[in-house]
C-alpha positions as CSV (number, residue, x, y, z in Angstrom):
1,X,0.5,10.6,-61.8
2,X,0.9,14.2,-60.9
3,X,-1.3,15.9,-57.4
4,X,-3.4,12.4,-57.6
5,X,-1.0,10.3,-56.5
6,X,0.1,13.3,-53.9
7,X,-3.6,13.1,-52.6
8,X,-3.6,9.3,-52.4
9,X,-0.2,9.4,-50.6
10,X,-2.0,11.9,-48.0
11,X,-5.1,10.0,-47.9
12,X,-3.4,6.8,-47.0
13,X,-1.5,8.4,-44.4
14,X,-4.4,9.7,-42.6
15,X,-5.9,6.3,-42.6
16,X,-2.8,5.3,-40.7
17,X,-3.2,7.8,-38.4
18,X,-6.3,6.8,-37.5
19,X,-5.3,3.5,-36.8
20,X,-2.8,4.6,-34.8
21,X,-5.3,6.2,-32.4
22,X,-7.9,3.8,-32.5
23,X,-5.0,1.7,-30.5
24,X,-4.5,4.3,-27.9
25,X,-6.1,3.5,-24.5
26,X,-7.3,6.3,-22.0
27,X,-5.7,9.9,-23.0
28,X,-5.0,11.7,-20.2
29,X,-3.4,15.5,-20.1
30,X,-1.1,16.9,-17.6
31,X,2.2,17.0,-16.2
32,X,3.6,14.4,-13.0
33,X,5.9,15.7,-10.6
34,X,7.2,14.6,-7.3
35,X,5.9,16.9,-4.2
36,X,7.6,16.8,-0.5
37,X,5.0,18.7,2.0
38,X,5.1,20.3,5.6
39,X,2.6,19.3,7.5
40,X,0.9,21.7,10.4
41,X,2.3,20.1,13.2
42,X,4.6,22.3,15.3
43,X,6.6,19.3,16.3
44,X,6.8,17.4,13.4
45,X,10.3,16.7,11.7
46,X,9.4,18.6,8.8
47,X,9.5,21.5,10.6
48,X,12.9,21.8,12.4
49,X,14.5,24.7,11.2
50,X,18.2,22.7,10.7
51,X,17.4,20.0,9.0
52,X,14.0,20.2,7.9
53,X,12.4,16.5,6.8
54,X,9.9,16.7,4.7
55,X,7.1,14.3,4.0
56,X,7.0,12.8,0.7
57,X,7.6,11.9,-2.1
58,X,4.0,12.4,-3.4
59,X,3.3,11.9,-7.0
60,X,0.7,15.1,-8.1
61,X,-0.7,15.6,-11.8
62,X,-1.1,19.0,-12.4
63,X,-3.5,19.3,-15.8
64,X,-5.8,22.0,-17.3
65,X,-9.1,21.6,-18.8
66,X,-11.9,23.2,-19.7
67,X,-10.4,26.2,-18.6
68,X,-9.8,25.2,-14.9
69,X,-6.6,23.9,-13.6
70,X,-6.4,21.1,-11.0
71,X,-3.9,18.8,-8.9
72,X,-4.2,15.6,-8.0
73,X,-2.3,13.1,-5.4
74,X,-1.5,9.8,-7.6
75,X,-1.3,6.5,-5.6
76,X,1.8,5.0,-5.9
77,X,-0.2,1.8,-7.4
78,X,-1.6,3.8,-9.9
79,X,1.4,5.5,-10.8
80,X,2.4,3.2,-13.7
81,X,-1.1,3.5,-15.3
82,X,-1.2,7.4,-14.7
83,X,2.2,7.1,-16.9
84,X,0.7,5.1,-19.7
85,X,-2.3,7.4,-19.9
86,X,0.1,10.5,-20.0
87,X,2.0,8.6,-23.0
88,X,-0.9,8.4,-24.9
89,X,-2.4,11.8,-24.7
90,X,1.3,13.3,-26.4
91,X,1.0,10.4,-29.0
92,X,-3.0,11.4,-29.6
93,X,-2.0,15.2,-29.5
94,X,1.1,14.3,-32.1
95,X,-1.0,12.2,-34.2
96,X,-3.6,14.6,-34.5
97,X,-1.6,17.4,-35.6
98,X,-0.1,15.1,-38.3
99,X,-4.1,14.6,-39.5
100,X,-4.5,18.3,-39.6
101,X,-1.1,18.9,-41.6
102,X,-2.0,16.2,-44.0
103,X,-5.7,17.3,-44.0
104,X,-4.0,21.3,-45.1
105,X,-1.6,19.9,-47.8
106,X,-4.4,17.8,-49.0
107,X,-6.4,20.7,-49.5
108,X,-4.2,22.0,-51.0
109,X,-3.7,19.7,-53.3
110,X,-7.6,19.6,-54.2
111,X,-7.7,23.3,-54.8
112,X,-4.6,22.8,-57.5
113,X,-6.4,19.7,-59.0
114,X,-9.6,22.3,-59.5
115,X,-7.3,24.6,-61.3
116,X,-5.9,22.5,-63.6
117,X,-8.9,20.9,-64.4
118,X,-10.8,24.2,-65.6
């Protein structure tokens, strides 16, 4: 059987990988966190200098792209979407560096094939 059935192994496996993310929804990148701001009024509860209470929690997606970083204010309704999207970018970015690992042992693989064939 030798590197052939390597290379069908590795072919296969890519073919499941793109299955896999053909399933995914919408990929999105970043990072959620919870925010509590102050806000500019002098009288406000978030500003006594005891206790301080805070406004919040906010839900803010920090992601960078292209180059450019931004922040955004999620909507508590849209929270558990925002979540899901999250999810799927890690599984695209996970799955797509197991198609390039299997695409680098494949060629390698090939180029061994070539050798032995000449």
């Amino acid at each position: 059987m030798g590197s052939n059935g390597g290379i069908g192994k590795l072919l296969g496996k890519i073919e499941r990988i793109k299955k896999k993310i053909a399933t995914l929804g919408e990929p999105r990148p970043g990072t959620l966190s919870r925010q509590f701001n102050v806000c500019g009024n002098p009288k406000c509860a978030c500003k006594d200098k005891e206790n301080p209470k805070r406004h919040g929690p906010y839900n803010q997606l920090s992601y960078t792209r292209g180059g450019k970083s931004r922040t955004e204010f999620v909507k508590k309704e849209d929270l558990a979407a925002v979540k899901k999207q999250l999810r799927d970018y890690a599984a695209l970015m996970r799955l797509k560096d197991e198609w390039v690992d299997c695409s680098l042992e494949l060629s390698k693989l090939r180029k061994e094939e070539a050798k032995i064939k000449c």
